[in-house]
N, C-alpha and C positions, 0 to 999 in steps of 0.2 A: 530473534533478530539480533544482528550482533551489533558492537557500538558503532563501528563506523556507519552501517548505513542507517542508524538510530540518528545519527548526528547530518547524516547528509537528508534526512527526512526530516526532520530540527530546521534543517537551512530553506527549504523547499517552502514547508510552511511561514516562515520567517520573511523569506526574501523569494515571493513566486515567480517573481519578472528576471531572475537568470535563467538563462539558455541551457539545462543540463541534460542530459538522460533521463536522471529522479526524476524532475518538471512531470516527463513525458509518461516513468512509469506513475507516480502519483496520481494522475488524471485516468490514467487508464484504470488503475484503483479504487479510484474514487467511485467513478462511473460504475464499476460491476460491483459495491457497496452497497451504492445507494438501491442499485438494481434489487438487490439481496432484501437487503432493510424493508422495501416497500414490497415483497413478496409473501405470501399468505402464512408459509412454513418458517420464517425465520423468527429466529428467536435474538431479544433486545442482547443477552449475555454474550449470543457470538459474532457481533457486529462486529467491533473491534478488531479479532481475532480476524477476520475475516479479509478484513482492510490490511490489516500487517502481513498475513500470507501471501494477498493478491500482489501488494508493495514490493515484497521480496523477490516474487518470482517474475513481477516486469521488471526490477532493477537490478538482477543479477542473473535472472533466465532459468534459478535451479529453484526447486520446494526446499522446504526445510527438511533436511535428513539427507538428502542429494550431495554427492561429492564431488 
């Protein structure tokens, strides 16, 4: 993830009650996380990971390695 959206995911968690995109991707993130987490196969190490992939590609539209 690179800094800025590092920072505009800083601000989301910080201050939820602004109106941005983040807001919209984060929640959409979260949601197929949590989904993840409580599924039989997931493992606790690639939570995280998991949430930061989802984050990127609702808040930018691209995977990581995509140009």
């Amino acid at each position: 993830m690179d800094d800025q959206l590092a920072q505009e995911l800083v601000k989301v968690v910080q201050q939820p009650e602004e109106d941005t995109r983040y807001v919209e991707a984060f929640e959409r993130a979260f949601e197929l996380t949590k989904t993840y987490a409580g599924s039989a196969g997931a493992q606790a190490s690639s939570i995280p990971v998991v949430f930061e992939k989802m984050f990127e590609l609702f808040a930018t539209g691209k995977g990581r390695g995509q140009a």
